[in-house]
Legacy VTK file of the C-alpha trace (Angstrom):
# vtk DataFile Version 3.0
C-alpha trace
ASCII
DATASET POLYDATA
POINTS 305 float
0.000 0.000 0.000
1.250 3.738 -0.355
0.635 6.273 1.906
1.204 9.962 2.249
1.693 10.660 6.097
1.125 14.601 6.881
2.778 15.257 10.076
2.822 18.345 12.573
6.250 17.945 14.813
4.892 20.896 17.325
1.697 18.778 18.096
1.751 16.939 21.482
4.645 18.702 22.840
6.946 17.314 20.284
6.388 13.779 21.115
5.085 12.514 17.714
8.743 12.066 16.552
9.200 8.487 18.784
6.006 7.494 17.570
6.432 8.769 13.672
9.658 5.535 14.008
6.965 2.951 15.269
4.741 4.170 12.958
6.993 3.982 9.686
7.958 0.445 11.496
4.862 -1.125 11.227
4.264 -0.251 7.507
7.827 -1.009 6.520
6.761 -4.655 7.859
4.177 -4.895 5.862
5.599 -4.058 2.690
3.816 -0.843 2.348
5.637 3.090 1.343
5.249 6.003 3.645
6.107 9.124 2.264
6.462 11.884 4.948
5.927 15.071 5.064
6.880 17.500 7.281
4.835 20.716 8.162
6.491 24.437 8.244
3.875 26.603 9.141
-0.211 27.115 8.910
-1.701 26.178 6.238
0.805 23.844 5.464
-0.779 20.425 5.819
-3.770 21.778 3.778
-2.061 22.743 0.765
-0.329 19.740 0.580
-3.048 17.454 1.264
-4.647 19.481 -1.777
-2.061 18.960 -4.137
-0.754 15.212 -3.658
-4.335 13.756 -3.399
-4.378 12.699 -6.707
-0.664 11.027 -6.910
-2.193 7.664 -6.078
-1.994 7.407 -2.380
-4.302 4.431 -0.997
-4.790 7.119 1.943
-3.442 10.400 3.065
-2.945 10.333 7.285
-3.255 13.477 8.811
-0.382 13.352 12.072
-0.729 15.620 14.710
-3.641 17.462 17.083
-7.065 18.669 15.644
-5.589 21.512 13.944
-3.522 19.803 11.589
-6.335 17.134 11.115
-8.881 20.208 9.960
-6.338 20.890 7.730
-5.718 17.880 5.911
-9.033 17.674 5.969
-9.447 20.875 3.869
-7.573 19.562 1.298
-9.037 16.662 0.822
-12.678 17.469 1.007
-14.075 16.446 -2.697
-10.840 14.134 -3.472
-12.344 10.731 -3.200
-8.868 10.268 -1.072
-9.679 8.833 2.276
-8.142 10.035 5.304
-6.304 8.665 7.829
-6.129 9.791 11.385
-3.324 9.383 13.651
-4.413 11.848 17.209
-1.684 13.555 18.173
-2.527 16.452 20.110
-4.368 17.660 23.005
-8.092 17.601 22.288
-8.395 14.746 19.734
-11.984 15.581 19.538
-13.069 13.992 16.283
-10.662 10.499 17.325
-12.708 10.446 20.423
-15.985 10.489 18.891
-15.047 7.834 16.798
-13.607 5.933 19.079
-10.116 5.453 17.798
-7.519 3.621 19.661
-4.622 5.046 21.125
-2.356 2.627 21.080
0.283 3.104 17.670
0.064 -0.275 16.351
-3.834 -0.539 16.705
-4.242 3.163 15.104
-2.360 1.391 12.219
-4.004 -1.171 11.769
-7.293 1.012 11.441
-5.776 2.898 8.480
-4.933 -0.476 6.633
-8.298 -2.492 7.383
-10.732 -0.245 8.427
-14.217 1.020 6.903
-14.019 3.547 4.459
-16.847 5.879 5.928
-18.453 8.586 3.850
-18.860 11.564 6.166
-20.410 15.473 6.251
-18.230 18.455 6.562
-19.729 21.828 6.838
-18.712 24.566 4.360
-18.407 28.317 6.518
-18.261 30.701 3.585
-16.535 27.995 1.504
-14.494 26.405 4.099
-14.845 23.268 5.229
-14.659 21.692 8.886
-14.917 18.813 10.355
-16.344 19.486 13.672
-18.159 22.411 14.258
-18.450 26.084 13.566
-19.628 28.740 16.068
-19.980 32.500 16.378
-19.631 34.288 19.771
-17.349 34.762 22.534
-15.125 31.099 21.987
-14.582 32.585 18.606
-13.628 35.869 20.310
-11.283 34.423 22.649
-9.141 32.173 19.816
-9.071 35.514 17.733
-7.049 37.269 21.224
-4.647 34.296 21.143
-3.369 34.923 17.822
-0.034 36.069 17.542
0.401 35.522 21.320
3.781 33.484 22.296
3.925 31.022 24.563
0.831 28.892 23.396
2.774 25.944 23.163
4.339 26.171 26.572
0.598 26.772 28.100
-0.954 24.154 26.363
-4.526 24.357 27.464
-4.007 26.752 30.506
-3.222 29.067 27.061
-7.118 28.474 26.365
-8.532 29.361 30.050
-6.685 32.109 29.973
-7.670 33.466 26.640
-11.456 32.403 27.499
-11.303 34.371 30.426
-9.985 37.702 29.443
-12.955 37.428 26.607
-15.327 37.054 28.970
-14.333 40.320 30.315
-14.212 41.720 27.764
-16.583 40.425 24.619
-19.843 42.831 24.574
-21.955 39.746 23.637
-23.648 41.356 20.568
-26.889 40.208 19.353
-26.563 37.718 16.481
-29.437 37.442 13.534
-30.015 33.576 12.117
-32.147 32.508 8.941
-31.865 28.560 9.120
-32.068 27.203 5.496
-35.846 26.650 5.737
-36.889 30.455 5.939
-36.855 29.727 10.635
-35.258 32.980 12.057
-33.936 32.984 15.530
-31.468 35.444 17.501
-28.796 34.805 20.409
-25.093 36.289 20.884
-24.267 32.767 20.575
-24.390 30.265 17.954
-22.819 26.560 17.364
-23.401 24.782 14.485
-22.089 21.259 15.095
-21.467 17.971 12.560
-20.538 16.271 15.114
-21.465 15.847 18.898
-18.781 16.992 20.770
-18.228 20.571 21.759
-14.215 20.279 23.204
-13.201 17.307 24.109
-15.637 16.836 27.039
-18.695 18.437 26.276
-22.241 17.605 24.370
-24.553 20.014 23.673
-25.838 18.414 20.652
-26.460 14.419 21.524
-28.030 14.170 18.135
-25.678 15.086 15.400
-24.557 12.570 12.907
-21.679 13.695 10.792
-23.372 10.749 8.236
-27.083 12.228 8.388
-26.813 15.011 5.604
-27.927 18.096 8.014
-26.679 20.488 10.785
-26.956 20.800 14.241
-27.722 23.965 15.526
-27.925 25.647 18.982
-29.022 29.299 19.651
-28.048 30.748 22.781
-30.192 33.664 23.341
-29.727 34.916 26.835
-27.469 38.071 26.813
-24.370 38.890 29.177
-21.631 37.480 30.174
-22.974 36.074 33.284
-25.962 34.281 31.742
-23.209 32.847 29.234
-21.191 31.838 32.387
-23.967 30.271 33.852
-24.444 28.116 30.661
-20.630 27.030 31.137
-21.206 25.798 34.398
-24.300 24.157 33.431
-22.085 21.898 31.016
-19.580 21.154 33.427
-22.044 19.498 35.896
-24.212 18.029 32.918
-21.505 16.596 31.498
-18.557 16.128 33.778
-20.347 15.628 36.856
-23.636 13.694 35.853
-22.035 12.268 33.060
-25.468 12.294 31.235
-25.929 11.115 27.419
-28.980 13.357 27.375
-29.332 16.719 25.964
-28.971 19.328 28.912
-31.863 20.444 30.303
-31.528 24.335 29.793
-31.403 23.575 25.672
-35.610 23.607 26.035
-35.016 27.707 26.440
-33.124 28.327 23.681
-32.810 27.140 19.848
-32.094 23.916 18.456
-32.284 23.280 14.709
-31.314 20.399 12.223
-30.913 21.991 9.040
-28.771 22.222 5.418
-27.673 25.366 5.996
-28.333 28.832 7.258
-26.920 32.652 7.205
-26.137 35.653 9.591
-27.156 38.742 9.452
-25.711 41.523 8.628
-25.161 43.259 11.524
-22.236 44.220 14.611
-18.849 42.271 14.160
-19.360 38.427 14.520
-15.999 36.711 15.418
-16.228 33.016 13.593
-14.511 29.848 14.043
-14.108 26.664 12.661
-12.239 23.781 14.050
-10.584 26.088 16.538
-9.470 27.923 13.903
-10.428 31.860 14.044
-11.644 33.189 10.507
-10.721 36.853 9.750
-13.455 38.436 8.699
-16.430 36.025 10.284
-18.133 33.846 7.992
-21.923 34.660 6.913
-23.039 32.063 5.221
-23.009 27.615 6.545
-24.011 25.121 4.869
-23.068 20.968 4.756
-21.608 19.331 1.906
-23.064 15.752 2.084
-20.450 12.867 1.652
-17.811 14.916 0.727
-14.950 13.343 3.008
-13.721 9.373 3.072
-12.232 8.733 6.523
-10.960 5.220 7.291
-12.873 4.596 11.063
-12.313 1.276 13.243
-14.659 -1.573 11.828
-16.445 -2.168 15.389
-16.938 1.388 16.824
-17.942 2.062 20.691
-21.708 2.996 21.454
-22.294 6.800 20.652
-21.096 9.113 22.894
LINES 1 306
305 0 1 2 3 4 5 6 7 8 9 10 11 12 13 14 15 16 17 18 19 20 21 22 23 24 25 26 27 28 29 30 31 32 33 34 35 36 37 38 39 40 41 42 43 44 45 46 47 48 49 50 51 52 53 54 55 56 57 58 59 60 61 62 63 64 65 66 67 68 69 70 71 72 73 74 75 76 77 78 79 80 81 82 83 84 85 86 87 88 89 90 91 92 93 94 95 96 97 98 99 100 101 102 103 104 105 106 107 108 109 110 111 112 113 114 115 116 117 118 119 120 121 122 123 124 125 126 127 128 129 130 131 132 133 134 135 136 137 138 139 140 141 142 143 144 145 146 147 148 149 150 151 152 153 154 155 156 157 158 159 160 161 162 163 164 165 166 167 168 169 170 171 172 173 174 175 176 177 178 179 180 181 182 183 184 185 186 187 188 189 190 191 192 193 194 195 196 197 198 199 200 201 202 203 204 205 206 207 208 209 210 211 212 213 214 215 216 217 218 219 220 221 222 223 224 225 226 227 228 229 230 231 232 233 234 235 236 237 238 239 240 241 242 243 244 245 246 247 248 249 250 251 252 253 254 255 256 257 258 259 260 261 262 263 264 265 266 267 268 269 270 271 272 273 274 275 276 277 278 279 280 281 282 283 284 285 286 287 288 289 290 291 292 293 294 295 296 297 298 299 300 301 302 303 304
């Protein structure tokens, strides 16, 4: 088999170098060709993902954290090229959902034998993701981080910290929605999720099915910082605390859609991001691209979340 292996050195502290040699190891055993690439920089992995999908490769395995898996995944989306995953950062949110080992070996042998699984992305303004898009203060907060040293010191302490000095500071503007099917609903906070997780440990949408053709959306239209706060802490004990499968209680007051697609507003700055990743500008337009991704997924996956 040939494979194109997109890896992110920075991602999990640096560690991913031992693991690249077990990695290239296991293939080598099996007769197969890794070739490895390197990242320099953002945007890296997508560009190349984008321009080598169509040199052959039985599968193109995105290396490194959820970052670098968004963007191999933007350069596949529409290739026909599945994806590989091999979790290598903090979060690991999609790996989680989709319950794929940890061990090296196993994660291996998923990209070899496992199910080639037709999958959703969402397209903000064009752009696809994987996970989730959202407008509001978490989009706020990774748009403060940029440029700020130190990130990969702070690891996720670099994220509380961030979230916290936008919650000062974010004035929590209203935010205008038409869903797809003509619905209109308002809220200074909106997520728009493929998949279930929110983070790596929360669920505000139990429901969504990155296989199901639609959105998941959530409205959050309480005002205020400290209504927004209290919706954090809600989580926390729904999720970490109870650990409950069920939708959290407090959803029933706000809005929850399943739809194609939808638009904002025009209207007072909207800070967007996708995958974690803060778009200049803020997106105004979401909408899903059925089927457009091939990711290789174990052939016995876990219960839903």
């Amino acid at each position: 088999m040939y494979f194109l292996l997109i890896l992110n050195p920075a991602s999990g502290g640096g560690r991913n170098v031992m693991k690249l040699k077990k990695v290239l190891r296991y293939f080598r055993r099996k007769g197969d060709t890794v070739v490895v690439h390197r990242t320099t920089g953002p945007g890296d992995a997508r560009r190349v993902a984008r321009d080598r999908s169509g040199e052959g490769f039985d599968a193109v395995i995105g290396a490194g954290g959820d970052g670098t898996i968004h963007e191999v995944v933007g350069g596949l989306a529409g290739t026909g090229t599945p994806l590989g995953i091999l979790p290598w950062g903090t979060g690991n949110v999609f790996a989680r959902e989709m319950g794929l080992p940890r061990r090296v070996k196993a994660l291996c042998k998923v990209i070899r034998h496992g199910r080639r699984v037709d999958i959703d992305l969402g397209l903000a303004d064009g752009r696809p993701f994987l996970l989730m898009a959202s407008v509001g203060l978490d989009a706020y907060a990774l748009g403060r981080m940029k440029g700020i040293r130190g990130k990969r010191l702070w690891g996720l302490w670099a994220y509380v910290f961030a979230g916290l000095d936008a919650w000062a500071r974010y004035p929590s503007p209203g935010i205008e929605v038409r869903l797809g099917d003509g619905r209109m609903d308002k809220g200074s906070f909106v997520l728009v999720s493929n998949t279930k997780l929110y983070g790596a440990y929360f669920v505000l949408q139990p429901a969504a099915d990155p296989t199901d053709g639609l959105l998941d959306v959530f409205v959050f239209r309480d005002t205020g910082r400290w209504k927004f706060l209290g919706m954090i802490v809600q989580l926390v004990w729904h999720n970490l605390v109870l650990r409950s499968s069920h939708a959290p209680g407090f959803l029933a007051r706000h809005g929850v859609y399943r739809v194609d697609s939808l638009r904002l507003l025009p209207g007072r700055e909207r800070p967007v991001q996708v995958d974690g990743e803060f778009l200049e500008g803020g997106a105004v337009s979401v909408e899903v691209a059925s089927r457009a991704l091939k990711v290789l997924l174990p052939r016995h996956r876990r219960p839903p979340l």
